[in-house]
Structure formats: C-alpha cells, structure tokens
TORPAMI-927178 format. One record per residue: residue number from 1; residue in one letter; chain; x, y, z of N, C-alpha, C, O in turn. Coordinates in steps of 0.05 Angstrom, whole numbers. Layout:
<guti num="NUM" residuo="a" cadena="A" n_east="X" n_north="Y" n_up="Z" ca_east="X" ca_north="Y" ca_up="Z" c_east="X" c_north="Y" c_up="Z" o_east="X" o_north="Y" o_up="Z"/>
...
END
This chain:
<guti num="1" residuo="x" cadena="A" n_east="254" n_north="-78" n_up="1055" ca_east="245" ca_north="-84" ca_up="1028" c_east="266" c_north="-101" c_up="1014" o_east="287" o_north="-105" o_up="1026"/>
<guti num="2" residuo="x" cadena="A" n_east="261" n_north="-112" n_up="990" ca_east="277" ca_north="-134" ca_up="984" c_east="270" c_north="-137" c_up="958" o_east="246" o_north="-138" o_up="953"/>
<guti num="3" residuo="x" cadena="A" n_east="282" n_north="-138" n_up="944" ca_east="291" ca_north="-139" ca_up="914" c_east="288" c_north="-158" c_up="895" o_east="310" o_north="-168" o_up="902"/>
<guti num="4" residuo="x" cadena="A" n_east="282" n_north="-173" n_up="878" ca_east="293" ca_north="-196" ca_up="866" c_east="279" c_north="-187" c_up="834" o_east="261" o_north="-173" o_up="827"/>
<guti num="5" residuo="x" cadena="A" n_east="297" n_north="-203" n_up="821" ca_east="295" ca_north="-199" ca_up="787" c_east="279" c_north="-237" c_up="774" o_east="284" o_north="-261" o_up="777"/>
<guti num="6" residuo="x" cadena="A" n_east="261" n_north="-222" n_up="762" ca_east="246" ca_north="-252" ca_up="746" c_east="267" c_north="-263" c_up="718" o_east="267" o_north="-251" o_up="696"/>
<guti num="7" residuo="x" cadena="A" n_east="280" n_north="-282" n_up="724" ca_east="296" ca_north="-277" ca_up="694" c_east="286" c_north="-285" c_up="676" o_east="289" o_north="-275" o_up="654"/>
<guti num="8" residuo="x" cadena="A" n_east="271" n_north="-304" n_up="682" ca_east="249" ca_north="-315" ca_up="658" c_east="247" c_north="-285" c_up="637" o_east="259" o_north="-286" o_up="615"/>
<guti num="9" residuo="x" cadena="A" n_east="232" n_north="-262" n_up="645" ca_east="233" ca_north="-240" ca_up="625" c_east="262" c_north="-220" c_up="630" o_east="265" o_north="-198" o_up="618"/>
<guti num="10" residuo="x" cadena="A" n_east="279" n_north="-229" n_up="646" ca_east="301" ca_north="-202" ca_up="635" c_east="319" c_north="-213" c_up="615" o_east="327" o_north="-235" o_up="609"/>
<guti num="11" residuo="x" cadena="A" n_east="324" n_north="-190" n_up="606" ca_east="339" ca_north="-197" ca_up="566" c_east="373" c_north="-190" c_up="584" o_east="390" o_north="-179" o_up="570"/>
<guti num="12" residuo="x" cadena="A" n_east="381" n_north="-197" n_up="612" ca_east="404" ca_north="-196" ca_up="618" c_east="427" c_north="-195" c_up="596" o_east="444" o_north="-211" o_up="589"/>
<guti num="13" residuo="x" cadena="A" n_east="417" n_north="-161" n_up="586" ca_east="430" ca_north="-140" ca_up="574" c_east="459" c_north="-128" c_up="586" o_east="458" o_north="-111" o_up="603"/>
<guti num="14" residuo="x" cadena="A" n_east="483" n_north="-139" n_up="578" ca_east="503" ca_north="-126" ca_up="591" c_east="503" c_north="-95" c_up="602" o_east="518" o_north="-86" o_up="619"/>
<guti num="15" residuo="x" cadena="A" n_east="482" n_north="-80" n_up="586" ca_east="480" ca_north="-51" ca_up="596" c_east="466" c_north="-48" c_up="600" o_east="456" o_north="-30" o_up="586"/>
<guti num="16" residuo="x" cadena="A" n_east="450" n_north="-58" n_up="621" ca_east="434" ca_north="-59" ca_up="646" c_east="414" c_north="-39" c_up="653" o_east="420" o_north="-28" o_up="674"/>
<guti num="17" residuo="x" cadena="A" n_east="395" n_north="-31" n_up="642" ca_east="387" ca_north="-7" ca_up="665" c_east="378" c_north="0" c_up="684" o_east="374" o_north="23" o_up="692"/>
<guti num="18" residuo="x" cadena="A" n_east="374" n_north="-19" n_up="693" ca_east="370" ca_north="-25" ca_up="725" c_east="397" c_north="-20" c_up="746" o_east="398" o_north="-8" o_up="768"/>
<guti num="19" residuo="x" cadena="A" n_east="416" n_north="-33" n_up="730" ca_east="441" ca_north="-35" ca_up="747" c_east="447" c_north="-6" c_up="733" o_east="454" o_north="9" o_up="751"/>
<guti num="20" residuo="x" cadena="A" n_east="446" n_north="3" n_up="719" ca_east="460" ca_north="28" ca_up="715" c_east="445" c_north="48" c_up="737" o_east="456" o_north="62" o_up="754"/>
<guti num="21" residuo="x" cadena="A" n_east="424" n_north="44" n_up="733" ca_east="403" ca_north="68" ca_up="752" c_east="419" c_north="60" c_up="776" o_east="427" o_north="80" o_up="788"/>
<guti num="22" residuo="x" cadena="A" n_east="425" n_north="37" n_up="788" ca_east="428" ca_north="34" ca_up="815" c_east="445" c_north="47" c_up="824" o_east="443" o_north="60" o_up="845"/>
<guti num="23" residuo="x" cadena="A" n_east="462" n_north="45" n_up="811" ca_east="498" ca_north="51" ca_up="809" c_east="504" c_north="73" c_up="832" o_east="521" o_north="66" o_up="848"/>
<guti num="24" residuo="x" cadena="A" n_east="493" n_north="94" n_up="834" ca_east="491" ca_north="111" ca_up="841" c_east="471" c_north="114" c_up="874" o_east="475" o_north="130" o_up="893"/>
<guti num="25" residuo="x" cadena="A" n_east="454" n_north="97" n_up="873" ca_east="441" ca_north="103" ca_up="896" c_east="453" c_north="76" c_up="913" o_east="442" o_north="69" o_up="935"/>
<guti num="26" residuo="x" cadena="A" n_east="474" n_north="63" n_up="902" ca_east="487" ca_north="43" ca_up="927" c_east="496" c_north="15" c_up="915" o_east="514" o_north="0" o_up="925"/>
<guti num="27" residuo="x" cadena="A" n_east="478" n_north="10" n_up="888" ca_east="498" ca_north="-8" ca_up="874" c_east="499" c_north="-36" c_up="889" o_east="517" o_north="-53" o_up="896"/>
<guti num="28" residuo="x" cadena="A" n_east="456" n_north="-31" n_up="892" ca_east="458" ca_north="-67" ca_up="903" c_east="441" c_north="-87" c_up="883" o_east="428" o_north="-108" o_up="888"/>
<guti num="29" residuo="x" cadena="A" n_east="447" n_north="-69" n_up="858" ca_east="436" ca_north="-89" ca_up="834" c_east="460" c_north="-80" c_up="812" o_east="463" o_north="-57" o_up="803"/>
<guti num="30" residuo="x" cadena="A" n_east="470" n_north="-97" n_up="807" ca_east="497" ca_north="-96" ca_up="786" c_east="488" c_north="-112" c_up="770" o_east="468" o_north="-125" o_up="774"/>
<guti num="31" residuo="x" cadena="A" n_east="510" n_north="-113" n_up="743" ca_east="515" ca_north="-133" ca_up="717" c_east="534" c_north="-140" c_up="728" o_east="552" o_north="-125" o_up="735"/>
<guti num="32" residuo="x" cadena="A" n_east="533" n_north="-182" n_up="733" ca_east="562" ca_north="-196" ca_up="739" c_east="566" c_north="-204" c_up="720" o_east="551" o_north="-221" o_up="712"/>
<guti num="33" residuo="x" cadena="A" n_east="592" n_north="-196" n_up="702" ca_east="600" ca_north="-215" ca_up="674" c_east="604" c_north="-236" c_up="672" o_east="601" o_north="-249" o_up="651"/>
<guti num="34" residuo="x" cadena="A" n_east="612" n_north="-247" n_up="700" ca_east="613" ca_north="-278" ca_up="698" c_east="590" c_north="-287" c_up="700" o_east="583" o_north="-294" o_up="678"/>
<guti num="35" residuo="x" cadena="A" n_east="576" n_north="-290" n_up="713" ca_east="535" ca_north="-307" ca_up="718" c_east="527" c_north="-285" c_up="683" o_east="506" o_north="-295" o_up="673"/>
<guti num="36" residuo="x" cadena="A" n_east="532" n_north="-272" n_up="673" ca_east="525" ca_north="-253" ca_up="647" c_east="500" c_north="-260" c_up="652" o_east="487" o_north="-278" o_up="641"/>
<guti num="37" residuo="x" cadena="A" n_east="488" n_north="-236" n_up="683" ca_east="456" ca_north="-228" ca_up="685" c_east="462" c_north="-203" c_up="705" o_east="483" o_north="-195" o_up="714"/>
<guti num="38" residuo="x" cadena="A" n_east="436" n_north="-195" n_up="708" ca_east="445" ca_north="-183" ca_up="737" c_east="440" c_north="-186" c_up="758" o_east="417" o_north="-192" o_up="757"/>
<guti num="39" residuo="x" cadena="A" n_east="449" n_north="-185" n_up="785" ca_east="451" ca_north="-206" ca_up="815" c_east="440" c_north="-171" c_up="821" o_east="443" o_north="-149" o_up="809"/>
<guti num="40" residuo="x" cadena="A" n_east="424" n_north="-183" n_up="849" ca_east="417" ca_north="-162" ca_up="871" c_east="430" c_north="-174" c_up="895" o_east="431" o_north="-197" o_up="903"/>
<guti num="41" residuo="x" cadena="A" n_east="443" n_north="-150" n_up="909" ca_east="460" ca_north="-156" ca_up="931" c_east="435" c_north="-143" c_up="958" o_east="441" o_north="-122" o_up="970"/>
<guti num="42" residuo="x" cadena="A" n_east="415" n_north="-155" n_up="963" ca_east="390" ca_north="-135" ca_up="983" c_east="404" c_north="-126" c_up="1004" o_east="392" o_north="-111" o_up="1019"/>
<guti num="43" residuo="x" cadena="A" n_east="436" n_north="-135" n_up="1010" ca_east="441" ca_north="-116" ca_up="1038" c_east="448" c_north="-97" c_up="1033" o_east="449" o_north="-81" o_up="1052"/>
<guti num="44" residuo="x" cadena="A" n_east="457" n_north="-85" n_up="999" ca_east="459" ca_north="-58" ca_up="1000" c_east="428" c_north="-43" c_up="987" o_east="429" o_north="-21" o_up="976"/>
<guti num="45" residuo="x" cadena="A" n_east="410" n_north="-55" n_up="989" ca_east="389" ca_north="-40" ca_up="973" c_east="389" c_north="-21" c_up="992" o_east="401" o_north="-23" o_up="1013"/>
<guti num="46" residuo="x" cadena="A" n_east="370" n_north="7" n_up="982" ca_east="373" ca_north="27" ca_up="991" c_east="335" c_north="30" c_up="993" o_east="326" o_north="46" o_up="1010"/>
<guti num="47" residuo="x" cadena="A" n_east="323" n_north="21" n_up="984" ca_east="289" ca_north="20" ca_up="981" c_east="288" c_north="51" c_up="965" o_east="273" o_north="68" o_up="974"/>
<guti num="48" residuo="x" cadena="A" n_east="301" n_north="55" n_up="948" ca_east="300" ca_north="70" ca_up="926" c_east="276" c_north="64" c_up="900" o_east="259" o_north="78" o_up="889"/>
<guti num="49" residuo="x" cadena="A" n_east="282" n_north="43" n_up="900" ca_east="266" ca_north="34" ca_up="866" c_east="269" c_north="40" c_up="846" o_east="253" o_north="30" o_up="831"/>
<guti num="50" residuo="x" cadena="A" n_east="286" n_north="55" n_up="836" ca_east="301" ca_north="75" ca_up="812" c_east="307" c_north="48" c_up="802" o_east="316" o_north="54" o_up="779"/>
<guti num="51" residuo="x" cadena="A" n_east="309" n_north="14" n_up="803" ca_east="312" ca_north="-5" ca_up="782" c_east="294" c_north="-15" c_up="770" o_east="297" o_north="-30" o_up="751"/>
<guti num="52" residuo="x" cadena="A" n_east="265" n_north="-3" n_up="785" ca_east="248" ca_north="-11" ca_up="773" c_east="240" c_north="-2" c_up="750" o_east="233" o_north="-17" o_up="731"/>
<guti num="53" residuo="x" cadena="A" n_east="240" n_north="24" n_up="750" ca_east="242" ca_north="40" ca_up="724" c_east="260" c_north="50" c_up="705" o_east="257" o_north="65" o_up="686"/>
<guti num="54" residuo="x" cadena="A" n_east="290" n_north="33" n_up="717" ca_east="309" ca_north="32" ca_up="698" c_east="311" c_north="-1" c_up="686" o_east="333" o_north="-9" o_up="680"/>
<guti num="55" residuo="x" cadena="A" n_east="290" n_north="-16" n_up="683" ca_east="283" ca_north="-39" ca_up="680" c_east="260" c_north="-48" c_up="647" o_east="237" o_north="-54" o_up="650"/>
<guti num="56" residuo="x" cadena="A" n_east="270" n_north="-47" n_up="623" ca_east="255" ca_north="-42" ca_up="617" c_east="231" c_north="-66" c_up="613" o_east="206" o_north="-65" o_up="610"/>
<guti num="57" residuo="x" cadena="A" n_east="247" n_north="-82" n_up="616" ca_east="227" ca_north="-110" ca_up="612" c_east="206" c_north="-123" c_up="632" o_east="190" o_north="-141" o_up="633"/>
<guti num="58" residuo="x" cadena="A" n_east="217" n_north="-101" n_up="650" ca_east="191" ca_north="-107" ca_up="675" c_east="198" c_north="-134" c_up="699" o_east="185" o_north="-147" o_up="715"/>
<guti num="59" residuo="x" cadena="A" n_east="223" n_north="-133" n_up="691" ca_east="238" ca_north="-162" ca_up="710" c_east="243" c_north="-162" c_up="739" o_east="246" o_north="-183" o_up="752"/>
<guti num="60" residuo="x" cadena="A" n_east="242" n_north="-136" n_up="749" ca_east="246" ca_north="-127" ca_up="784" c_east="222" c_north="-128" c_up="791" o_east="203" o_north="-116" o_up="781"/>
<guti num="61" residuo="x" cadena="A" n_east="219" n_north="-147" n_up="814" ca_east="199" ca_north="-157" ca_up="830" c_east="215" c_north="-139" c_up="857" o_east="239" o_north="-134" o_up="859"/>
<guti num="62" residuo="x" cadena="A" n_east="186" n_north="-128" n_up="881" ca_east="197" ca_north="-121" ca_up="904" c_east="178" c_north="-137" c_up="922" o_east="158" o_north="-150" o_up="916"/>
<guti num="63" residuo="x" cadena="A" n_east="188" n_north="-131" n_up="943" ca_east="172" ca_north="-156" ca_up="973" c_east="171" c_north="-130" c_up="993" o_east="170" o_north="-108" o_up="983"/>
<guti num="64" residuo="x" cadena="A" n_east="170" n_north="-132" n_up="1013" ca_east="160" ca_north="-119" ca_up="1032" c_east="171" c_north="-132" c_up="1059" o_east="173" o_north="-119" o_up="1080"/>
<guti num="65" residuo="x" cadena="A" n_east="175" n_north="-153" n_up="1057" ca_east="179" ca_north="-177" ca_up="1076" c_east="189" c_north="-209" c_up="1061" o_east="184" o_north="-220" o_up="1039"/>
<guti num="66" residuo="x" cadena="A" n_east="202" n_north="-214" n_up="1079" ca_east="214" ca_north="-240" ca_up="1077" c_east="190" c_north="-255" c_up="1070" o_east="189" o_north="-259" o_up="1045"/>
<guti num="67" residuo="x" cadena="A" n_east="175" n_north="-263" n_up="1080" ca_east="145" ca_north="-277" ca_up="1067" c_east="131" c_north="-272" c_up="1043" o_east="120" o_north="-288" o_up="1029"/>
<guti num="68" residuo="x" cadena="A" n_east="134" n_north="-245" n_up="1039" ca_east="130" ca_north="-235" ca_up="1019" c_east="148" c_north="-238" c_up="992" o_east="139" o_north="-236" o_up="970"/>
<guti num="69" residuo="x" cadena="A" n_east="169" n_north="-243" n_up="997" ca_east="198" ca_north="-245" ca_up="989" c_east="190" c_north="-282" c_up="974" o_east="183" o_north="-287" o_up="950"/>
<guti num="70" residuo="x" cadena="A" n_east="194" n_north="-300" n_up="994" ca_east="189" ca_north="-324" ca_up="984" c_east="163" c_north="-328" c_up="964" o_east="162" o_north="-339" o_up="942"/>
<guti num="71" residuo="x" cadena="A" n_east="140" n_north="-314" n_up="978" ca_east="113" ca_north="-319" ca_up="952" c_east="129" c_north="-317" c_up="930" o_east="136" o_north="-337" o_up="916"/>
<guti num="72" residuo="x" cadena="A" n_east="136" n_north="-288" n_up="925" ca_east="144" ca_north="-287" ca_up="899" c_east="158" c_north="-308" c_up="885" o_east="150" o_north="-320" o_up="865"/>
<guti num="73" residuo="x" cadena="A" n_east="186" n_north="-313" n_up="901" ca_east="204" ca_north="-335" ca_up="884" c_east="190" c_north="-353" c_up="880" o_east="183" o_north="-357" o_up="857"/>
<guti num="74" residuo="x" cadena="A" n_east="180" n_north="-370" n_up="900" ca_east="159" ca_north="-386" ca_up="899" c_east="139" c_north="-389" c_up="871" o_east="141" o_north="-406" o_up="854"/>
<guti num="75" residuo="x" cadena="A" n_east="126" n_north="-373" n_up="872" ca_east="111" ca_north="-367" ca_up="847" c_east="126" c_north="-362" c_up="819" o_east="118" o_north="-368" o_up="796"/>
<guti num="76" residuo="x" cadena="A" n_east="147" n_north="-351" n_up="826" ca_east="162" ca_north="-353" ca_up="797" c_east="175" c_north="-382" c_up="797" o_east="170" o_north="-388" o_up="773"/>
<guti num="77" residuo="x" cadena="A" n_east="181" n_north="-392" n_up="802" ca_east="197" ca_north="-425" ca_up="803" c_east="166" c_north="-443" c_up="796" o_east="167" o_north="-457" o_up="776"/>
<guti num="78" residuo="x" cadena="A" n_east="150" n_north="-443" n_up="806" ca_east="124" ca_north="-456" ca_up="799" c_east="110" c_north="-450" c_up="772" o_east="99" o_north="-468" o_up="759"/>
<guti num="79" residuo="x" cadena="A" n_east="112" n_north="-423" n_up="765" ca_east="103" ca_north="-425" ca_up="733" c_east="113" c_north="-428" c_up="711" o_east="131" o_north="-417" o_up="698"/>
<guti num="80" residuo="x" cadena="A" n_east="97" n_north="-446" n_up="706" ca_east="96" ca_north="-455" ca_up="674" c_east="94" c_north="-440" c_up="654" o_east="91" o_north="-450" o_up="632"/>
<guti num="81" residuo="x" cadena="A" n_east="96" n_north="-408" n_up="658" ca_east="104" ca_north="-389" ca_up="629" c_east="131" c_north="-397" c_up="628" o_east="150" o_north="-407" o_up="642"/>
<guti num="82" residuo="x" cadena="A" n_east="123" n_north="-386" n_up="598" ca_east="150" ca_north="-390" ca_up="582" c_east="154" c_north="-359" c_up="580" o_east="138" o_north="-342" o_up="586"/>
<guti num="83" residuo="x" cadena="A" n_east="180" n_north="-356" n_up="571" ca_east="187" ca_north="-318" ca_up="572" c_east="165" c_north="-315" c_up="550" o_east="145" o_north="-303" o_up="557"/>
<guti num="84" residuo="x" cadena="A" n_east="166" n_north="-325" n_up="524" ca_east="149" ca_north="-321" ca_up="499" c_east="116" c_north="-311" c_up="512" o_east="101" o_north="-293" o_up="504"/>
<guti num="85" residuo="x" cadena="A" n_east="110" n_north="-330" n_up="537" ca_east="80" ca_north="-324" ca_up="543" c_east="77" c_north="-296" c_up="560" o_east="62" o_north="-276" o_up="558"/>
<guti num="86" residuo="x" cadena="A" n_east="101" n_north="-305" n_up="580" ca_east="98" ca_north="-269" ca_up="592" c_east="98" c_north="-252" c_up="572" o_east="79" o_north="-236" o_up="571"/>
<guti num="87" residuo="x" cadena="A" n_east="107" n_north="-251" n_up="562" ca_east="103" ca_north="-226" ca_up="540" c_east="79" c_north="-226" c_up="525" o_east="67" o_north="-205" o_up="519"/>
<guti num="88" residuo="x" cadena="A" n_east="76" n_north="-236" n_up="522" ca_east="40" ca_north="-239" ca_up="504" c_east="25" c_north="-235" c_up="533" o_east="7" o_north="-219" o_up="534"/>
<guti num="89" residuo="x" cadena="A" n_east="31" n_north="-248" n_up="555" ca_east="13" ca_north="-234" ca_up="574" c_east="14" c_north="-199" c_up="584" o_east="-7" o_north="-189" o_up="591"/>
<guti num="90" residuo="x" cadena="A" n_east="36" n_north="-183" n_up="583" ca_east="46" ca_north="-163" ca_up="584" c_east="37" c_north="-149" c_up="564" o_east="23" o_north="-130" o_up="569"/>
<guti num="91" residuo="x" cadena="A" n_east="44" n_north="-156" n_up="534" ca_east="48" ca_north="-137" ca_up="518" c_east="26" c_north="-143" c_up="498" o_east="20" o_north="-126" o_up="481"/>
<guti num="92" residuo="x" cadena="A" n_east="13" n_north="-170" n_up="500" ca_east="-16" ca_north="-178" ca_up="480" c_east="12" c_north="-186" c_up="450" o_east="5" o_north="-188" o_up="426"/>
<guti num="93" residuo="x" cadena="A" n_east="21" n_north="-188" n_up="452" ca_east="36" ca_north="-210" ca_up="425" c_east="62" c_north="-216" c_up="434" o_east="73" o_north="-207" o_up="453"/>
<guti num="94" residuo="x" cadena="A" n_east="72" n_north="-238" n_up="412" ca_east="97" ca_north="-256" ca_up="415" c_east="113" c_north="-253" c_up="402" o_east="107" o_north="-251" o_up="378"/>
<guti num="95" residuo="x" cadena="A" n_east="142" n_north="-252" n_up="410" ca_east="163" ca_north="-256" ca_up="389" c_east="150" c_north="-261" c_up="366" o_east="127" o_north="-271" o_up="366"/>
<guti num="96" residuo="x" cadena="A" n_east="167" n_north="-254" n_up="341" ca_east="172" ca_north="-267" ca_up="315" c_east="182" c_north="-292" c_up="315" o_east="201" o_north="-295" o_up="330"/>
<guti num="97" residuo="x" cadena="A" n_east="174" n_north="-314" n_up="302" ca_east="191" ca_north="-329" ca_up="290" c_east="213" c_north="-325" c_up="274" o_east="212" o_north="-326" o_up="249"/>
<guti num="98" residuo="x" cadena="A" n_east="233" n_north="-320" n_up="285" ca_east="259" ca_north="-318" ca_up="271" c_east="255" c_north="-329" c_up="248" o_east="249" o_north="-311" o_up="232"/>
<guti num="99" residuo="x" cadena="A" n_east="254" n_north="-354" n_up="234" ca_east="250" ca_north="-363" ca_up="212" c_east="232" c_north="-340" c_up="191" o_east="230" o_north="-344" o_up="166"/>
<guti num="100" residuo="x" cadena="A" n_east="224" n_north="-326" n_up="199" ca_east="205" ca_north="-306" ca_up="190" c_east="212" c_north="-285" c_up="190" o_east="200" o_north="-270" o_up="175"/>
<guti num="101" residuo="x" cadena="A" n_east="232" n_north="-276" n_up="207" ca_east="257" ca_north="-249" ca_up="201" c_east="260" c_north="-247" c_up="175" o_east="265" o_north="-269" o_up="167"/>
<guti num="102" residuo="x" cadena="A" n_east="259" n_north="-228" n_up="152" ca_east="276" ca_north="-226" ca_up="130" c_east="260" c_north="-232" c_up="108" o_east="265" o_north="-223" o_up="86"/>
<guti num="103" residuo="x" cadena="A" n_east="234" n_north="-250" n_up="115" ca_east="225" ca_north="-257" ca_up="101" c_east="215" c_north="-242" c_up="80" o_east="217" o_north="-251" o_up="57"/>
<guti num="104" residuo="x" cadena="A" n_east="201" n_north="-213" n_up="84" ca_east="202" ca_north="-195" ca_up="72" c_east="225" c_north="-172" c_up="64" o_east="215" o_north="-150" o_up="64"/>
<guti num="105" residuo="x" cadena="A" n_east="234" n_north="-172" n_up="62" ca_east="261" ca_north="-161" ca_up="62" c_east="255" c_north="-154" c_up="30" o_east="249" o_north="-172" o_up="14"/>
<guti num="106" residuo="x" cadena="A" n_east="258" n_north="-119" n_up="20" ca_east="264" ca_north="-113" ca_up="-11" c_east="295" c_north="-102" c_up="-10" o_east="311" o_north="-102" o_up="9"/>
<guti num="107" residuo="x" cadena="A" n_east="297" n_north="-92" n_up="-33" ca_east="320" ca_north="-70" ca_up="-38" c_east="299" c_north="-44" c_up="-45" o_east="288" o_north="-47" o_up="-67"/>
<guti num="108" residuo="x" cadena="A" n_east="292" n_north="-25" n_up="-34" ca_east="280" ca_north="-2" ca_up="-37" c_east="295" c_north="24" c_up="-55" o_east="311" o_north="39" o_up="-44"/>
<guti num="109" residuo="x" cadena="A" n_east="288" n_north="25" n_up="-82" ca_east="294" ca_north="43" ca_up="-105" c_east="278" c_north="71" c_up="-108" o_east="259" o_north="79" o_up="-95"/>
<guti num="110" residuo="x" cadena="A" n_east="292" n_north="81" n_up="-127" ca_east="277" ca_north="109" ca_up="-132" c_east="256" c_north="107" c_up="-152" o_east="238" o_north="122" o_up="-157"/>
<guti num="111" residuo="x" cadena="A" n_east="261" n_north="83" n_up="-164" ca_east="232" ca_north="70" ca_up="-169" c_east="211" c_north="55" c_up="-158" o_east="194" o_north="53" o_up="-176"/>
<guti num="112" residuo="x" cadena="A" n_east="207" n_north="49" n_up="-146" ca_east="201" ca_north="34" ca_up="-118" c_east="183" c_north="46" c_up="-92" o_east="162" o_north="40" o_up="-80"/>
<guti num="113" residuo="x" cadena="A" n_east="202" n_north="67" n_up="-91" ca_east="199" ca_north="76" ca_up="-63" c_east="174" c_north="86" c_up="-53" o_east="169" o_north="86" o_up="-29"/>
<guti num="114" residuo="x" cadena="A" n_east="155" n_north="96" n_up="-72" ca_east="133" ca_north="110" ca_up="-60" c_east="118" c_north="80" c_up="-62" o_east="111" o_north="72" o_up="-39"/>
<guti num="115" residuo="x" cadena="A" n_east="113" n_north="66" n_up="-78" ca_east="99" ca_north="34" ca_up="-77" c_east="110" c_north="23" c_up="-54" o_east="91" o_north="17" o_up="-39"/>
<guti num="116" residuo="x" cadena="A" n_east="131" n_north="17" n_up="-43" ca_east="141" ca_north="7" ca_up="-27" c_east="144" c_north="10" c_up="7" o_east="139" o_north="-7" o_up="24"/>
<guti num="117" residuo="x" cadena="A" n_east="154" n_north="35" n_up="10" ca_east="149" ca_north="45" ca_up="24" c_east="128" c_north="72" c_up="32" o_east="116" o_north="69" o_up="53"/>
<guti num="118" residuo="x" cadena="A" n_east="125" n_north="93" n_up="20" ca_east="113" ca_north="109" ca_up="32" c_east="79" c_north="100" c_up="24" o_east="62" o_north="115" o_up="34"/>
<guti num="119" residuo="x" cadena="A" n_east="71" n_north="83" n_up="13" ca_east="47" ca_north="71" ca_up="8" c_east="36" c_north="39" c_up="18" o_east="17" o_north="26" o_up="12"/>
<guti num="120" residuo="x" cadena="A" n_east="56" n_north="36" n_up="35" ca_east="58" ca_north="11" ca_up="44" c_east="32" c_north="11" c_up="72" o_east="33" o_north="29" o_up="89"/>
<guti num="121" residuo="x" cadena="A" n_east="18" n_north="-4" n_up="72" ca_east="-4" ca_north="-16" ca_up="87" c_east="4" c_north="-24" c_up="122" o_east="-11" o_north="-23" o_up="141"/>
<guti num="122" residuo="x" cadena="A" n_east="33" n_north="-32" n_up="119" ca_east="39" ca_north="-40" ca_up="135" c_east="74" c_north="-27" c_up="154" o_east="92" o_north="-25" o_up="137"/>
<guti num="123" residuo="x" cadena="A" n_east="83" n_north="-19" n_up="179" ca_east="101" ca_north="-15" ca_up="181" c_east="134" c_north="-21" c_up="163" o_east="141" o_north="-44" o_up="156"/>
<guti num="124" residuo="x" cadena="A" n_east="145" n_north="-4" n_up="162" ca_east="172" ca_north="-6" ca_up="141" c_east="185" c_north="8" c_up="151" o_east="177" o_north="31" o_up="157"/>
<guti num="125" residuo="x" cadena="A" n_east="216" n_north="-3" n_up="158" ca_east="239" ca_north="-7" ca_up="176" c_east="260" c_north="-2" c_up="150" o_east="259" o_north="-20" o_up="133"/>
<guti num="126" residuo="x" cadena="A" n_east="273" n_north="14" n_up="146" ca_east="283" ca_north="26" ca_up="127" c_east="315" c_north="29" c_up="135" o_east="322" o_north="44" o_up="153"/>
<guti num="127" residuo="x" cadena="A" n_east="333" n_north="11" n_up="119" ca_east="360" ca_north="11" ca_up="135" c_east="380" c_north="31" c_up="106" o_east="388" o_north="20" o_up="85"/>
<guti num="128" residuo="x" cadena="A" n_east="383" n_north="56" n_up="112" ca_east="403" ca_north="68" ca_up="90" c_east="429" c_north="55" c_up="96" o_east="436" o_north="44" o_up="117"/>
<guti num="129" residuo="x" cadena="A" n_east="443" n_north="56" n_up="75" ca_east="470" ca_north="47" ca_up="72" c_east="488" c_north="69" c_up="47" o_east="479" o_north="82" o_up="29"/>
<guti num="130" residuo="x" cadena="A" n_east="506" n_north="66" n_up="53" ca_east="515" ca_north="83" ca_up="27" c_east="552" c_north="76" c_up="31" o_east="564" o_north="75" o_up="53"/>
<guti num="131" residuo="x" cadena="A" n_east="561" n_north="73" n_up="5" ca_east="588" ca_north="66" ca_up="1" c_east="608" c_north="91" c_up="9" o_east="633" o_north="88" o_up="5"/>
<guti num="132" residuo="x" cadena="A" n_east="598" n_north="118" n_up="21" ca_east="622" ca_north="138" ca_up="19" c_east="629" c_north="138" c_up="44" o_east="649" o_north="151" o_up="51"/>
END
C-alpha cells in the first residue's frame, strides 16, 4: 500500500494530524520544517491508516499498487481545481473573501446584546476580552 498527500487541499499545518497520528505507528508521514508540509516516507508505512483520520482536510490519498499509485498523482497534477473548488466540491461552499472578514464586526454591550446577539438571525462568534 502506498501513501501520498494531495497538497492542493492540505492546510500543511505545522501540527499535523496525520503526522502526529503516525508518530507512533512508525513515523512514515512526518512535518519537515524545511519543505513546511508534510512528506510521506512509503518505506516506512505500516498500512495502518491512522493518517487518514488524523487528516482533517481530507489530503491522504491511498493506492494499493504502484499503478494505482501513479493514477492518482497523475490525476492530481492534471486537475484544474483550485484548493477554493475542492472545497466547495467537498464541503458545498467557499472560503470567505477575506476582504469581507470583519466586515461585520460590532462592539457587543449590555445594551446591545440581546439585539445583537442572542436575537441575531444569523451565526455570532463572540470574542470576550477583559483588562484584568
């Protein structure tokens, strides 16, 4: 069996959960700080799969065979998704436009607060802060 990661969708997260899961069953999918992604080493795979589901973005591809092995790459080097489309194909929507981060953004008061938030139509992400 044989291993490989799509990077197109991995958010090559220094804290890995794939490479963390692996760690332990043989440590043939690591975080390299230098390439800052994570490399599969297939001579140590173990045909565990514990990266698949320590993976959250869905980026570990497995093969079965060397033929099997190339389709894949193959197929990933040939498509024309963009990460933005995998995910709308995966998950049915797209990133934010950053430009559009913040855009709603209040200061939430004790006047406010039931209009604002607990009556709000729409999800509300609520960041406390406090000076002590």
């Amino acid at each position: 069996m044989s291993v490989l990661i799509d990077y197109r969708v991995c958010d090559a997260n220094p804290a890995c959960g794939a490479a963390r899961f692996c760690a332990p069953m043989g440590g043939a999918l690591y975080y390299d700080n230098a390439e800052g992604k994570p490399i599969v080493d297939n001579s140590k795979c173990t045909d565990c799969f514990v990266c698949i589901k320590g993976c959250p973005s869905g980026a570990i591809k497995t093969a079965s065979n060397e033929a099997e092995l190339k389709s894949i790459e193959e197929e990933i080097e040939k498509s024309s998704l963009s990460k933005d489309d995998l995910l709308e194909q995966k998950y049915g929507v797209r990133p934010s436009d950053p430009s559009e981060i913040g855009e709603n953004m209040f200061e939430a008061t004790t006047n406010n607060w039931d209009e604002k938030v607990i009556n709000s139509e729409l999800p509300v992400i609520v960041d406390f802060w406090a000076s002590w």
